[in-house]
Wavefront OBJ file of the C-alpha trace (Angstrom):
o trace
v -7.600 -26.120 -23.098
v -9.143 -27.997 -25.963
v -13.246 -27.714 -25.270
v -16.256 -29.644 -26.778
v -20.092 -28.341 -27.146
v -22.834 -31.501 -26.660
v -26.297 -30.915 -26.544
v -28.441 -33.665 -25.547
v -32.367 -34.382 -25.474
v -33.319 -36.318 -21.732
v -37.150 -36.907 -21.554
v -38.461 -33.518 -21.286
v -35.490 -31.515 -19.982
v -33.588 -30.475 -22.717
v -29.522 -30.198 -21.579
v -26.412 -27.924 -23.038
v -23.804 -29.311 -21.780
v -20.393 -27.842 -22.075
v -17.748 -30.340 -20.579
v -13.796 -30.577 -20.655
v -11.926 -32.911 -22.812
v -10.578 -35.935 -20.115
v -12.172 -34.184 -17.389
v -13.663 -37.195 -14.690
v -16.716 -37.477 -13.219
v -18.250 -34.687 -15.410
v -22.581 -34.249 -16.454
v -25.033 -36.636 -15.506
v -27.779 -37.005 -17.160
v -31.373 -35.770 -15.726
v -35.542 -36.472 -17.016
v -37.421 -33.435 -16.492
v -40.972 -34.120 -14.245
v -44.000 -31.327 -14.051
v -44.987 -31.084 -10.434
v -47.326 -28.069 -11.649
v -47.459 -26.523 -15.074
v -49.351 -23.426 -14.357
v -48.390 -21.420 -10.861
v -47.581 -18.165 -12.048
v -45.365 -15.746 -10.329
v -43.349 -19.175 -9.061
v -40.753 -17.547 -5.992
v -39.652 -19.886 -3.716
v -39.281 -23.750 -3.406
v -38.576 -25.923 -1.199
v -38.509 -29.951 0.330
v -39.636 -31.738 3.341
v -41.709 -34.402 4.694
v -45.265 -32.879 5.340
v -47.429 -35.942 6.555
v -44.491 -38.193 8.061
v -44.393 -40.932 4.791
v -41.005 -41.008 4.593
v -41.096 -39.135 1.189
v -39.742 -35.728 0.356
v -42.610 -33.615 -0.682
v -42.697 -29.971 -2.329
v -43.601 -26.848 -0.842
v -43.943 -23.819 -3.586
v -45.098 -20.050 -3.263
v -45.752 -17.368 -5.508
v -46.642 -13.288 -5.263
v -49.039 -14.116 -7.577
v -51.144 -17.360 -6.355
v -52.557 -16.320 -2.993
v -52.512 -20.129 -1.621
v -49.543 -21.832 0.604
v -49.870 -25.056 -1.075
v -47.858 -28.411 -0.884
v -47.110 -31.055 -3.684
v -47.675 -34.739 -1.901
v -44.706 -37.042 -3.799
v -45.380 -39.302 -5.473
v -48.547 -38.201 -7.348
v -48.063 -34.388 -6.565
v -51.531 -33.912 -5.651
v -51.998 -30.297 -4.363
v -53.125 -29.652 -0.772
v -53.592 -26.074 0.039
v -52.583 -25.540 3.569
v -53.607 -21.382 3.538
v -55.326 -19.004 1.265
v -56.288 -15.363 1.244
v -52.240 -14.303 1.359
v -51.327 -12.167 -1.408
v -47.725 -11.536 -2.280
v -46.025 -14.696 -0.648
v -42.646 -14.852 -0.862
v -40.227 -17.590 1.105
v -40.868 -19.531 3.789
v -39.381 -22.103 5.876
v -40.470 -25.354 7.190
v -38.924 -27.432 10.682
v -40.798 -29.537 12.985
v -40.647 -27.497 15.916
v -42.990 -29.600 18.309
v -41.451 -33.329 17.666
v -44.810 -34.413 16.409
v -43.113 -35.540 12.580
v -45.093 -32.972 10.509
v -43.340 -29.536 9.907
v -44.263 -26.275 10.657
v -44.434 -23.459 8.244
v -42.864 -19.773 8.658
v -44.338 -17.855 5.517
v -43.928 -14.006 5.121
v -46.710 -12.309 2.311
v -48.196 -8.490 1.794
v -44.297 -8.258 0.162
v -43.650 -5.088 -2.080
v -40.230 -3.974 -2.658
v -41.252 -0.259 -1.417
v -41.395 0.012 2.639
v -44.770 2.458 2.532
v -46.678 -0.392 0.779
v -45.059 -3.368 2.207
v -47.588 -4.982 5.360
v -44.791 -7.917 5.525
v -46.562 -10.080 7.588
v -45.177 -13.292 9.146
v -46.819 -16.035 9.862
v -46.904 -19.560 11.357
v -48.770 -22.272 9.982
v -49.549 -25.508 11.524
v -51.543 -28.545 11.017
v -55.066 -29.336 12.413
v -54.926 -33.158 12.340
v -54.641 -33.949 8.719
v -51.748 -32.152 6.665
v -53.957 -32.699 3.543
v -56.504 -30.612 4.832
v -56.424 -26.824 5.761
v -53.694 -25.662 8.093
v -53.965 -23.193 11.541
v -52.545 -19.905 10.808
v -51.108 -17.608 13.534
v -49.794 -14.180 12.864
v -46.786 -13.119 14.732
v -45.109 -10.180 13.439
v -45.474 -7.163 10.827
v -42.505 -5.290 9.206
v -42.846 -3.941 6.308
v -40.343 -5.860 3.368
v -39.857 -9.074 5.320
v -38.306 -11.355 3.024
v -36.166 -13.735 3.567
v -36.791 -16.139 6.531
v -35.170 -19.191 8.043
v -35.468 -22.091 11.274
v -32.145 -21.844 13.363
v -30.733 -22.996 16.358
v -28.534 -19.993 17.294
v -28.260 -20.265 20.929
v -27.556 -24.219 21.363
v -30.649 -25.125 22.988
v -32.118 -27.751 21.119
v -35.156 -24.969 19.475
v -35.008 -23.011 16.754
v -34.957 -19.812 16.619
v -37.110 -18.150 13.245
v -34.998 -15.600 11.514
v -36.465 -12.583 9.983
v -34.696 -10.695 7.243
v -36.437 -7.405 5.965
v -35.228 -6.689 2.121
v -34.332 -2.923 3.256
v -34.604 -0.330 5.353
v -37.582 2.036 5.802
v -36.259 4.733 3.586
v -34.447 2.949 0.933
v -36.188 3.207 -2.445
v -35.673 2.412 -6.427
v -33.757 2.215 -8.328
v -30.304 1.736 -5.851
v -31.866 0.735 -2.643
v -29.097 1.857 -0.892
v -30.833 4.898 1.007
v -30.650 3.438 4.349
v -29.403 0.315 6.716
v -31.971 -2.855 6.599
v -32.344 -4.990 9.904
v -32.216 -8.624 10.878
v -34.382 -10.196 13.625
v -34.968 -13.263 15.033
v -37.970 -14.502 17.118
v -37.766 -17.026 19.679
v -40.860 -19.914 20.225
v -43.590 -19.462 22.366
v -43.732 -15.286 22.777
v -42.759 -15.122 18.813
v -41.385 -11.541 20.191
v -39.189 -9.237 17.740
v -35.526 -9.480 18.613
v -32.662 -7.466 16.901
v -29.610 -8.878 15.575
v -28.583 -5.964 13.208
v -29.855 -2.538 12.225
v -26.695 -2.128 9.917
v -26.638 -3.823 6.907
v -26.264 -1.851 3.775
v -29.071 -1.700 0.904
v -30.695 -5.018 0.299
v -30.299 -8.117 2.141
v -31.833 -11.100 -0.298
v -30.629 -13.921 2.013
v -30.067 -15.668 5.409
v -28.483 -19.174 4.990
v -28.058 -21.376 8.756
v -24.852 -23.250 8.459
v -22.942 -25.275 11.301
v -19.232 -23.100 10.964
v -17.965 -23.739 13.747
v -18.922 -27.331 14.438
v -20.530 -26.768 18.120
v -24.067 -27.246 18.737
v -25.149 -23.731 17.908
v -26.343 -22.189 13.794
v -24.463 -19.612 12.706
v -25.915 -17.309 9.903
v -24.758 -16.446 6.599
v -26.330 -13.263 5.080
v -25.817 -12.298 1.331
v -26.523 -8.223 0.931
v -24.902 -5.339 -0.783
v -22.060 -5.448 1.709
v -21.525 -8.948 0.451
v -21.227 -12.396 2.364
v -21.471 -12.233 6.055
v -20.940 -14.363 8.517
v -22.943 -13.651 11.931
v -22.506 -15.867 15.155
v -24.439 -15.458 18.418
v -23.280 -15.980 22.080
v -24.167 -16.082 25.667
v -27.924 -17.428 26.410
v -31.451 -16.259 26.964
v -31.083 -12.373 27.853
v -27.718 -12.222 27.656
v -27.331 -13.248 23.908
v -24.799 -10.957 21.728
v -24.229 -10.944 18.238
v -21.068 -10.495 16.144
v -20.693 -10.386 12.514
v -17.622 -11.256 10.324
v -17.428 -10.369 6.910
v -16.117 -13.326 4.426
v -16.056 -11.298 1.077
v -17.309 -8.164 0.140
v -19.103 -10.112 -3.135
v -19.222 -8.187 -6.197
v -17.809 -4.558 -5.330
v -16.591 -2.849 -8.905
v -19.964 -1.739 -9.791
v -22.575 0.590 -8.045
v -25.854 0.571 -6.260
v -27.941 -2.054 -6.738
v -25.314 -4.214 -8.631
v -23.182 -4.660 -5.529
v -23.139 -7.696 -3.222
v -24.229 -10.970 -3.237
v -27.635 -12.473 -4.163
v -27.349 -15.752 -2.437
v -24.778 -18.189 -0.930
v -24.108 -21.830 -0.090
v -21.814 -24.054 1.482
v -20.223 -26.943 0.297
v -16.794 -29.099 0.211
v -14.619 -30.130 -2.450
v -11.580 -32.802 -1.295
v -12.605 -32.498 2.108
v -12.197 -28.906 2.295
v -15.168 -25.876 2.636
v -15.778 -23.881 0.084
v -18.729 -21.341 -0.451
v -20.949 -20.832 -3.763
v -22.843 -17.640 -4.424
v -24.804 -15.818 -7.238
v -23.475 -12.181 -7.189
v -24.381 -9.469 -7.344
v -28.048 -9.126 -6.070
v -30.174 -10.607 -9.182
v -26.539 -11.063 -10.809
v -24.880 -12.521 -13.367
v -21.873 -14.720 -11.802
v -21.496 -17.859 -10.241
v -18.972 -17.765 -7.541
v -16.911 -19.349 -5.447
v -14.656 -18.583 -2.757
v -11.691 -20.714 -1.449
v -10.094 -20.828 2.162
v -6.807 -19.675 1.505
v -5.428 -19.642 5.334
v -8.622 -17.880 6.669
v -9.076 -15.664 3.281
v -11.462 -16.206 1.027
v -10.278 -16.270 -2.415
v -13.222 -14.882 -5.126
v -13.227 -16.752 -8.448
v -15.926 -15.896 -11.217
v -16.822 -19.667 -12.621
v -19.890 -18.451 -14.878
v -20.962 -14.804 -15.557
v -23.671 -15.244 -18.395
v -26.814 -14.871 -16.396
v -29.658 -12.436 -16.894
v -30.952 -12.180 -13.232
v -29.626 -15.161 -10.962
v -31.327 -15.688 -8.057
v -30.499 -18.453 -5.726
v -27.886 -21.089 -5.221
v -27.268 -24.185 -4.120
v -24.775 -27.147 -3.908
v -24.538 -31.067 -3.588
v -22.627 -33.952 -5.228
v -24.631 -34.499 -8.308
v -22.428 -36.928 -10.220
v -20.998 -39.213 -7.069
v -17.704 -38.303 -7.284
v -17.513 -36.720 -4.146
v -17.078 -33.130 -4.928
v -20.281 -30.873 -4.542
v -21.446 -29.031 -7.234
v -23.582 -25.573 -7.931
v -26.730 -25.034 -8.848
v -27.895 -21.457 -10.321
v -31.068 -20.715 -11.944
v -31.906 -17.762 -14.289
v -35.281 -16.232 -13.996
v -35.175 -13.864 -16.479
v -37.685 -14.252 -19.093
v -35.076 -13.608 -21.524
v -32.841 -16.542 -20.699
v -34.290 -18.878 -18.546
v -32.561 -21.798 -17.536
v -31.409 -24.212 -14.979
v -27.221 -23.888 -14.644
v -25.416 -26.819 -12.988
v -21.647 -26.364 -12.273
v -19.819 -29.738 -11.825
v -16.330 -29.549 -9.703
v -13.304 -30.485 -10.987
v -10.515 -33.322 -9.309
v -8.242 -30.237 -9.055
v -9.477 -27.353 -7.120
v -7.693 -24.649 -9.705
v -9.083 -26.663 -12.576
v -12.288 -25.301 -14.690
v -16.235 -26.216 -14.163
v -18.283 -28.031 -16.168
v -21.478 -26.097 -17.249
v -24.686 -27.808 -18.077
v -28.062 -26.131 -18.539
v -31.216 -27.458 -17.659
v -34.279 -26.633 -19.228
v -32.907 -23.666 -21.353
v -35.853 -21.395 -22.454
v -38.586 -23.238 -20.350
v -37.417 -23.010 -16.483
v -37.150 -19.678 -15.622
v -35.561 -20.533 -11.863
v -36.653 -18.144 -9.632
v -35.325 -20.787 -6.544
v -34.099 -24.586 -6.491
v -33.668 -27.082 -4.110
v -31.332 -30.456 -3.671
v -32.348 -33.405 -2.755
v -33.298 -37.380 -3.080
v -36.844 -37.056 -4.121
v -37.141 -41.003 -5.024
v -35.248 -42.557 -3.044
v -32.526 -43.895 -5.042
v -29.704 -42.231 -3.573
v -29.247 -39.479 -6.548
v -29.400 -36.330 -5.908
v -32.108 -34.487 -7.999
v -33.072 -31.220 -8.253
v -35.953 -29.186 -8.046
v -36.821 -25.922 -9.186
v -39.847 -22.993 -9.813
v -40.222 -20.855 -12.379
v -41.335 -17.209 -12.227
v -42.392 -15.780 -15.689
v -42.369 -19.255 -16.939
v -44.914 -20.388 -14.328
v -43.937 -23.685 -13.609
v -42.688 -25.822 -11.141
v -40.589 -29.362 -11.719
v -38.126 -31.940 -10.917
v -35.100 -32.983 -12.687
v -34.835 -36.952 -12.003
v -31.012 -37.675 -11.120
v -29.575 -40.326 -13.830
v -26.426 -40.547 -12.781
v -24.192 -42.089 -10.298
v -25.383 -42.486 -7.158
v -24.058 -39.272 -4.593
v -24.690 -37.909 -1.478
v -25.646 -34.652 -0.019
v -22.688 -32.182 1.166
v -21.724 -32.258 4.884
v -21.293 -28.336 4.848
v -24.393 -26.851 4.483
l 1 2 3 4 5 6 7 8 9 10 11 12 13 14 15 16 17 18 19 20 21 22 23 24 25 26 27 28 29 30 31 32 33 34 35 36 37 38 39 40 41 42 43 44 45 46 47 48 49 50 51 52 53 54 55 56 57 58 59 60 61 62 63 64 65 66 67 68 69 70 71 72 73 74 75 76 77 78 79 80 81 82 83 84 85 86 87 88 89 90 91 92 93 94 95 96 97 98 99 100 101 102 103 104 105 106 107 108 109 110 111 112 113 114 115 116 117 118 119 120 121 122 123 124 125 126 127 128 129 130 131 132 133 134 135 136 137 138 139 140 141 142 143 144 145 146 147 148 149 150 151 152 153 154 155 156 157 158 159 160 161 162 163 164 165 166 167 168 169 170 171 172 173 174 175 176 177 178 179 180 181 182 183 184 185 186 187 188 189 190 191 192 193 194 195 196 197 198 199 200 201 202 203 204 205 206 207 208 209 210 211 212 213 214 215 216 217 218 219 220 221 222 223 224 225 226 227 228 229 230 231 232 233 234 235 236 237 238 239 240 241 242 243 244 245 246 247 248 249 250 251 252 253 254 255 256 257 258 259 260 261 262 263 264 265 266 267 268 269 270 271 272 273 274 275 276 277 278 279 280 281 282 283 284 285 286 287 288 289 290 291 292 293 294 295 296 297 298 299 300 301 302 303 304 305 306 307 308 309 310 311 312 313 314 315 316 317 318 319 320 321 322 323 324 325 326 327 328 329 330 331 332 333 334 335 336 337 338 339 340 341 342 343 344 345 346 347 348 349 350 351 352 353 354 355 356 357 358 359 360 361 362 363 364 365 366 367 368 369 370 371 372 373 374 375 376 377 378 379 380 381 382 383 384 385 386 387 388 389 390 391 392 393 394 395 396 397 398 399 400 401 402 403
């Protein structure tokens, strides 16, 4: 297949595009926006209405900046909502008490080894005025909490806060595969440690709530060294049980810490699911897996990363396929990787790069920051210390059903 190189300059985002002779509906064009040009030790990013304006604002955290801050949209004028927390790392935002301004879950005191690791998690709420300083209540410690996200796994109408550790109390560097991490989830009101795992092998980097099986109730996807799996609850209050199903074991030819998956998504491409992950843990592929009668068939559509990170999906160009977003945080080749779907569901990806050399995407986000009905993207950068918006040119699309 005959293949053609463009690079082209769009306000301050600078785009290698690499696109398919014929191919429809391929890159769209995007305008690079600073939100904040110095946050260093960028880790996690993410979107949501904080004071109930009907705009999409940005939250961002870093290990390095001990402040949960957000970005108000349009301006992005920073409000700190909490200081004093050293080592943030994710967090998650819902509006758990109907009042139109979200709560934040934030974990901090994160270090990769389980002896020096407070991991504390926290809840942080408004006092009034979501541009002044938030209430902060602590509800749990475990060392190497990590990865944390708002679910509905029992049907009732709350969500549930999901805890994921990184690893297990004796795992250590450089392999991290010394012992079995554990997943918990806490339910509102007591905020009281529940188990849903003690078994998962090495790291887990990632808990993802989809809606498989199209009934009230979130379902969990978990990306670890035992690769993408899926875990459902069942059964109410006391009586809930957990049960885990294992989609793909990820990236399995190499050892210990290269194993796994880093991250995953859901999307849908001609009506049909398909998932998108970065493997292995900090890896170098873009993946995605096809439902082939209840198998998931692994194909490798990019494998030139440094250290992915995190993915995620939506219809970027309007043509009704959902794409995949990847970034690179490696200080060595940062960059922003968008992977547009083809018509045919065998047929190759179109790879564009955002931001090559000044983004180094530690996590990015999807979403219609302006109200236009593009999809745009955001992302923050780790050793390049930055955090931005790419304004959606193109077509006008919508977000995926799947996720």
């Amino acid at each position: 297949m005959r293949m053609k190189r463009l690079v082209l300059m769009a306000g301050a985002a600078s785009l290698a595009i690499v696109s398919v002779t014929g191919a429809p509906a391929g890159p769209v064009e995007f305008r690079a926006h600073d939100i904040e040009t110095k946050f260093p030790g960028g880790y996690a990013v993410g979107v949501v209405d904080v004071n109930k304006d009907g705009k999409l604002d940005v939250i961002g955290t870093s290990q390095r900046v001990q402040e949960l801050a957000w970005y108000e949209n349009p301006t992005w004028e920073r409000h700190v909502m909490a200081d004093g927390l050293a080592g943030i790392v994710n967090f998650a935002a819902a509006d758990i008490d109907g009042d139109g301004i979200p709560e934040v879950a934030v974990e901090n005191g994160f270090n990769m080894s389980p002896a020096s690791s407070e991991g504390i998690v926290w809840i942080v709420r408004h006092d009034g005025d979501p541009r002044q300083r938030w209430k902060t209540q602590q509800i749990d410690k475990f060392p190497t909490s990590h990865h944390i996200a708002w679910a509905d796994v029992d049907g009732d109408g709350k969500k549930e806060l999901i805890n994921a550790p990184l690893v297990g109390a004796k795992s250590a560097a450089p392999t991290y595969d010394q012992d079995k991490a554990p997943l918990f989830f806490y339910r509102q009101g007591d905020w009281k440690r529940q188990v849903i795992t003690n078994d998962v092998n090495g790291i887990i980097h990632r808990v993802r709530p989809v809606f498989w099986d199209g009934d009230r109730r979130s379902e969990i996807l978990v990306t670890s060294f035992d690769g993408i799996t899926l875990w459902r609850a069942s059964g109410r209050g006391a009586d809930l049980k957990w049960q885990s199903e294992l989609l793909s074991p990820g990236h399995n030819t190499d050892k210990a810490p290269k194993l796994g998956a880093s991250d995953v998504a859901v999307g849908k491409q001609n009506g049909k699911r398909f998932l998108a992950s970065v493997e292995p843990w900090h890896g170098s592929e873009i993946v995605v897996y096809t439902d082939r009668g209840g198998k998931w068939e692994r194909r490798v559509i990019f494998n030139t990363m440094t250290e992915g990170h995190e993915v995620a999906v939506a219809d970027l160009n309007g043509d009704g396929r959902d794409d995949v977003v990847a970034g690179d945080r490696n200080a060595k080749s940062p960059g922003v990787h968008v992977m547009y779907a083809p018509s045919d569901p065998n047929g190759e990806w179109q790879h564009q790069v955002l931001d090559q050399g000044t983004m180094a995407a530690s996590g990015c986000v999807v979403a219609d920051l302006n109200g236009d009905k593009r999809i745009d993207i955001v992302c923050i950068g780790s050793s390049t210390a930055n955090l931005k918006w790419y304004e959606n040119l193109g077509a006008a699309a919508t977000t995926s059903s799947g996720r």
